[in-house]
VOGU-3710 file (C-alpha; in Angstrom, 3 decimals, decimal comma):
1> xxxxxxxxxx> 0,000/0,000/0,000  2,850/2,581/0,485  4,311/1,382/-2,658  0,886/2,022/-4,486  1,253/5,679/-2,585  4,988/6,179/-3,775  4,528/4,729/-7,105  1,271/6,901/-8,202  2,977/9,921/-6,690  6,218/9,592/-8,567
11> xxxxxxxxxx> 5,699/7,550/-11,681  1,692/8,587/-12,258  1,028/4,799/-12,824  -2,305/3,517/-11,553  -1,157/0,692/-9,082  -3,659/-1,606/-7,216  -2,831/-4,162/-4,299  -4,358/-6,548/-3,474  -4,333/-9,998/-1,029  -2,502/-12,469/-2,750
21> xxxxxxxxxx> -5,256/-15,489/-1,838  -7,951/-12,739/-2,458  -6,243/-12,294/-6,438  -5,760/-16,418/-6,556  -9,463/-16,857/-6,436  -11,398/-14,011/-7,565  -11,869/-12,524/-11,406  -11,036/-9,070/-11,307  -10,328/-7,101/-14,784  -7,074/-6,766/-15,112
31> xxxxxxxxxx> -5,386/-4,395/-18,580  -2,649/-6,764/-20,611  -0,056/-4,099/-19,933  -0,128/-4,907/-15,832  3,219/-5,597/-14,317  2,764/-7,668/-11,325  4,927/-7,723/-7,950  5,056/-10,862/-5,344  5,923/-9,459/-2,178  7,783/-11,878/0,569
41> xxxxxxxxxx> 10,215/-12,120/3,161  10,322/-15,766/2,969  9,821/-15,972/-0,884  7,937/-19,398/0,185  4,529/-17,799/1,153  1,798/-20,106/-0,418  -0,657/-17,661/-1,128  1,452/-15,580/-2,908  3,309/-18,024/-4,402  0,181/-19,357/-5,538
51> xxxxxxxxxx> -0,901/-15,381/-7,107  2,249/-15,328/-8,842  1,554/-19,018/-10,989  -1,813/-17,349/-11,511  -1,014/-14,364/-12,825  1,701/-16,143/-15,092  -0,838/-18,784/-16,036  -2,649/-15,880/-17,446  0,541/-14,131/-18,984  1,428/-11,321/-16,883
61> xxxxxxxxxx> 5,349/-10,305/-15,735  6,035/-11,320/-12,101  8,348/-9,555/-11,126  9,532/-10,644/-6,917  10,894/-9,036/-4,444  11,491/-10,884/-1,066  13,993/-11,130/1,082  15,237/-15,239/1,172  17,795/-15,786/-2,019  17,022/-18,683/-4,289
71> xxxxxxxxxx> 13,657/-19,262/-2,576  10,464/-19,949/-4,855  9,014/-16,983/-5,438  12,673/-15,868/-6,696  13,039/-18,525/-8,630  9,332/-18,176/-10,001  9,584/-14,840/-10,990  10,540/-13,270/-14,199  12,862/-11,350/-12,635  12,996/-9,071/-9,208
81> xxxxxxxxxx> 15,320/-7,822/-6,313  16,347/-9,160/-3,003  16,133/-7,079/-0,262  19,181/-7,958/1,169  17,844/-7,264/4,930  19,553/-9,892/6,323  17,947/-13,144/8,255  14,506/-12,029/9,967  14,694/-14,641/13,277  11,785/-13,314/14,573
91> xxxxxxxxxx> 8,020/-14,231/13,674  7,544/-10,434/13,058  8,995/-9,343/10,438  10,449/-5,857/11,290  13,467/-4,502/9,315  12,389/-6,622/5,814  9,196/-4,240/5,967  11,271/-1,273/5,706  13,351/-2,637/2,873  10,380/-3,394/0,876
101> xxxxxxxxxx> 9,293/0,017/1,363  12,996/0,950/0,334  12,455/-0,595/-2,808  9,421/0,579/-3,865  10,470/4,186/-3,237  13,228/3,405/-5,290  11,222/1,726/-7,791  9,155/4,930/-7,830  11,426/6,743/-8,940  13,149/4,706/-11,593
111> xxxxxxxxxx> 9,852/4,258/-13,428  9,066/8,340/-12,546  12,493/9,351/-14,404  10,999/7,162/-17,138  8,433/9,453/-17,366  8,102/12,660/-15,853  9,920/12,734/-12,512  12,348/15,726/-12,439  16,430/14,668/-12,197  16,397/17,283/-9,017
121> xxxxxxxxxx> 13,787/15,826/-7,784  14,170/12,145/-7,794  18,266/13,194/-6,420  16,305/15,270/-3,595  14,701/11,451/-2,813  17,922/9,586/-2,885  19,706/12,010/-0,769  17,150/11,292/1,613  16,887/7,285/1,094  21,254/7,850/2,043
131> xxxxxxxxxx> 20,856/9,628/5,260  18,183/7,091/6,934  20,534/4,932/8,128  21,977/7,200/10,354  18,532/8,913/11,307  17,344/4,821/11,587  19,894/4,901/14,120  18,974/8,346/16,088  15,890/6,645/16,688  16,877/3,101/17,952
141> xxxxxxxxxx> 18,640/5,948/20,539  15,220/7,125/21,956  14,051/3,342/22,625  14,395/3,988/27,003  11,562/6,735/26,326  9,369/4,379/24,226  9,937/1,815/26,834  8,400/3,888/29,596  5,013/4,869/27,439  4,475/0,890/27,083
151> xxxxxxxxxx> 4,296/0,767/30,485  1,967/3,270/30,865  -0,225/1,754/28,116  0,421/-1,879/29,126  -2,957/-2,397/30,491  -5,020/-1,572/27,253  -7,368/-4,292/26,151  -7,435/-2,233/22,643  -5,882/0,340/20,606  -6,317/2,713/17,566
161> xxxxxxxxxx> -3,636/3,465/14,927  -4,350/6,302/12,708  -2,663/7,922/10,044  -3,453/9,552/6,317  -1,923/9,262/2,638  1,322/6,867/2,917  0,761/6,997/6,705  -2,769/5,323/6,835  -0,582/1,901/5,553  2,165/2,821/8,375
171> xxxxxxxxxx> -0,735/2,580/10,862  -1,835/-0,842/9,365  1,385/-2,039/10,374  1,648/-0,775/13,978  -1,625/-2,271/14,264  -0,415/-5,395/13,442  2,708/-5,530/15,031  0,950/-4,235/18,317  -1,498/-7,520/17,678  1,244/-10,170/16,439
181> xxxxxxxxxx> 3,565/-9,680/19,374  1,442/-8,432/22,353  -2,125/-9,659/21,802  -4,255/-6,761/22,248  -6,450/-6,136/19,974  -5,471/-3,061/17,735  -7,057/-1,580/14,670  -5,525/0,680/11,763  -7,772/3,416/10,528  -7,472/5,941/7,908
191> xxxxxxxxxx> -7,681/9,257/10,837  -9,763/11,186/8,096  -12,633/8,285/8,519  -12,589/8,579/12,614  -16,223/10,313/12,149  -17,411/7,411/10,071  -18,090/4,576/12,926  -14,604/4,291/15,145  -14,777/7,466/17,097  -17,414/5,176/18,478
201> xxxxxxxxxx> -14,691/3,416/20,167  -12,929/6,110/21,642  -13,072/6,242/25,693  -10,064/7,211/28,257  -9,242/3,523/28,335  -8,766/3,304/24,618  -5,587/4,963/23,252  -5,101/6,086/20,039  -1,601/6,035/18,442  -2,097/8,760/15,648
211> xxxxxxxxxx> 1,020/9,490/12,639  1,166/13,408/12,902  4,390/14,453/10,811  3,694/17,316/9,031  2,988/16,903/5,878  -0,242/18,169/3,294  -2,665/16,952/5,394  -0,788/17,645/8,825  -3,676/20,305/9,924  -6,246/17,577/9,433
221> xxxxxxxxxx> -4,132/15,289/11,528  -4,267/18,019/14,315  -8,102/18,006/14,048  -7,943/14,246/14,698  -6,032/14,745/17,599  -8,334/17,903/18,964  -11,332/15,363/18,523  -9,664/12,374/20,559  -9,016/14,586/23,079  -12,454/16,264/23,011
231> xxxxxxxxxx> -13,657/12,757/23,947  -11,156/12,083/26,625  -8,972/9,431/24,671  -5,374/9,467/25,101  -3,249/10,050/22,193  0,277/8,715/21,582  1,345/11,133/18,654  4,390/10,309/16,043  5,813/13,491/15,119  8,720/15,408/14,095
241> xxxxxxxxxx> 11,035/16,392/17,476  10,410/20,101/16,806  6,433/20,097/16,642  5,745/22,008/19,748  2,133/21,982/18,346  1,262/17,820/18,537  3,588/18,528/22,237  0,913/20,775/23,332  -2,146/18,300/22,532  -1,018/14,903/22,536
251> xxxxxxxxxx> 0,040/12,661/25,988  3,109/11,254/24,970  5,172/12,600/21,511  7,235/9,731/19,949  9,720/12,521/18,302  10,956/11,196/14,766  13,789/13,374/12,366  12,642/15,125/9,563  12,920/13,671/5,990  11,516/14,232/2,684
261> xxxxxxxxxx> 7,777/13,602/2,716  8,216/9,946/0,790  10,578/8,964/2,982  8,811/9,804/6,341  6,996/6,864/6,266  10,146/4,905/6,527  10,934/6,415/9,676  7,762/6,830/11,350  7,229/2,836/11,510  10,356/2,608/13,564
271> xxxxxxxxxx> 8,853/3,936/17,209  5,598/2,410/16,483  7,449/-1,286/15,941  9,494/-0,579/18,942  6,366/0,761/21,001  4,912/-3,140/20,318  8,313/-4,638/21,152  7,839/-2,960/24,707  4,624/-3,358/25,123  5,045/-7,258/24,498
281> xxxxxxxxxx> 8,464/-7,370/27,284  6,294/-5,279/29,588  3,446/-8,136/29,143  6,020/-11,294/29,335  5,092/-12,282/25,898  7,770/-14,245/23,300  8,535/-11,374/21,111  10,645/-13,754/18,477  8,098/-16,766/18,727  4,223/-15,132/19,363
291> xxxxxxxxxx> 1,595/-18,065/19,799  -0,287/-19,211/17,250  2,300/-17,656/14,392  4,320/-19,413/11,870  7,619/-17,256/10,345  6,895/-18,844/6,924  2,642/-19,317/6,022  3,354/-22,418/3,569  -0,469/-23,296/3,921  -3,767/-21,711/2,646
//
C-alpha cells in the first residue's frame, strides 16, 4: 500500500494491491499491460506463491521481491530484487518491511524518471533514502523513552492506529505488530474516517496512536487529535522532534527526524514497531516466537 502511494505519486502509474489469496481466487479485470509484484520475506509464502503461478498462467510479468535468495518466489519470478535485509529470526517481520518500502520508493522513482519525474527531484529522494541509516539509528537511541510509554499503556485491552496518505498503511502495520507480538487487539484506521463509525470506540481507556508528521494533510491530523481529546482518549502522537504543536495536545510525543515527505513513512514505523516490542516485554510475551504464528505461512 505505500508502494501504491509512492509509485502513483512519482511515476503517475495507476497501481492496485491486493491480497494475494484474495487475487488467486477471484476474477477481477485486469489491462494486458499490468506488471505484477510478489511481495515476501520468505519468498515461500503459499498464497502468494500461488498469485504469482496465476497471474503467469494468465501471462502477466512477475516480477519478486522478497527477502530469502534462491527461494520460490525468486526462482518463479521473471525477474525481481532481493532485499538484502539480512535473516529475519523473529516471527515479526520488522526490518524486511522497511526494505520493501525501500524498494518501492526506489522503484518509484526509476519508473518516474521514465516518465516525468524531475532529475532534481528524484536526487532530492535519494539524498534522503542515504541519510536514513543514520537517522534509523537516532531513533533506535530514543528506545528507554518508548519503553516507559508501554508501560503506561500496558494495560489496554485495545488500541487505535491512525494515520493519512502513505501513513494510513504505516498505521496498518503498527496495528499489526501491536497484535502479532502483544495480543491486544489493535485496529488501523485511515484518521480522516474517525467520524465514520470508530470514534465510536474512543473512551479514556482506549488509546489512540495517531502518525502526525507534518505533511499536506498535517492540519487535518491536528483536528484528529483535537477530537480524541475532546472525547477524553489518550493520544500517543508520532511526530517530528520540533512540533511544539502535537507537544501541546497529545500525551506522549514519539519525536521522529525530519525527511523528505516519501521517505517519512520509513521512519515513522520505527517507534511504532518498537512501542509493540515494549509493550510485548512489559506483558512477558515471546517477542521472536508469538503463539499461534508461523515465520513462513506455507499453507492456505
Amino acid at each position: 500500500m505505500v508502494g501504491k502511494y509512492l509509485i502513483e505519486t512519482l511515476a503517475k502509474i495507476p497501481v492496485d494491491t491486493q491480497h494475494a489469496s484474495e487475487f488467486r481466487y477471484g476474477d477481477s479485470p485486469v489491462h494486458e499491460k499490468t506488471l505484477f509484484f510478489a511481495v515476501s520475506q520468505s519468498g515461500e509464502t503459499a498464497d502468494t506463491l500461488g498469485a504469482l503461478r496465476e497471474a503467469k498462467r494468465r501471462g502477466f510479468r512477475v516480477l519478486g521481491i522478497c527477502n530469502n535468495v534462491s527461494s520460490t518466489i525468486a526462482r518463479e519470478s521473471d525477474g525481481g530484487v532481493y532485499m538484502h535485509a539480512g535473516p529475519e529470526i523473529g516471527v515479526a517481520a520488522t526490518k524486511s518491511f522497511t526494505s520493501q518500502v525501500v524498494i518501492f520508493t526506489l522503484l518509484g522513482i526509476l519508473l518516474g524518471r521514465q516518465r516525468s519525474l524531475s532529475a532534481a527531484h528524484g536526487r532530492e529522494i535519494l539524498e534522503a533514502l542515504d541519510k536514513l541509516p543514520d537517522q534509523i539509528l537516532a531513533l533506535l537511541q530514543e528506545s528507554a523513552s518508548i519503553q516507559r510509554a508501554a508501560t503506561a499503556f500496558a494495560k489496554a485491552r485495545s488500541m487505535l492506529f491512525l494515520g493519512r496518505l502513505a501513513n494510513f498503511p504505516i498505521a496498518l502495520e503498527g496495528a499489526l505488530k501491536m497484535k502479532e507480538v502483544t495480543y491486544i487487539h489493535a485496529e488501523g484506521y485511515p484518521s480522516a474516517e474517525l467520524k465514520h463509525g470508530v470514534i465510536a470506540l474512543i473512551d479514556k481507556e482506549t488509546p489512540s496512536v495517531l502518525i502526525a508528521t507534518q505533511d499536506g494533510v498535517y492540519t487535518k491530523n491536528l483536528g484528529s487529535l483535537q477530537e480524541i481529546k475532546a472525547r477524553g482518549g489518550p493520544v500517543l502522537a508520532v511526530a517530528h522532534a520540533d512540533d511544539a504543536k502535537v507537544a501541546g495536545l497529545a500525551d506522549i510525543v514519539f519525536r521522529v527526524p525530519r525527511t523528505h515527505e516519501l521517505v517519512q513513512p520509513i521512519l515513522n514505523v520505527i517507534p511504532l514497531q518498537l512501542f509493540s516490542y515494549h509493550m510485548a516485554v512489559t506483558l512477558g510475551r515471546d517477542v521472536d516466537k508469538p503463539r499461534n504464528l508461523a515465520k513462513s505461512v506455507t499453507v492456505e
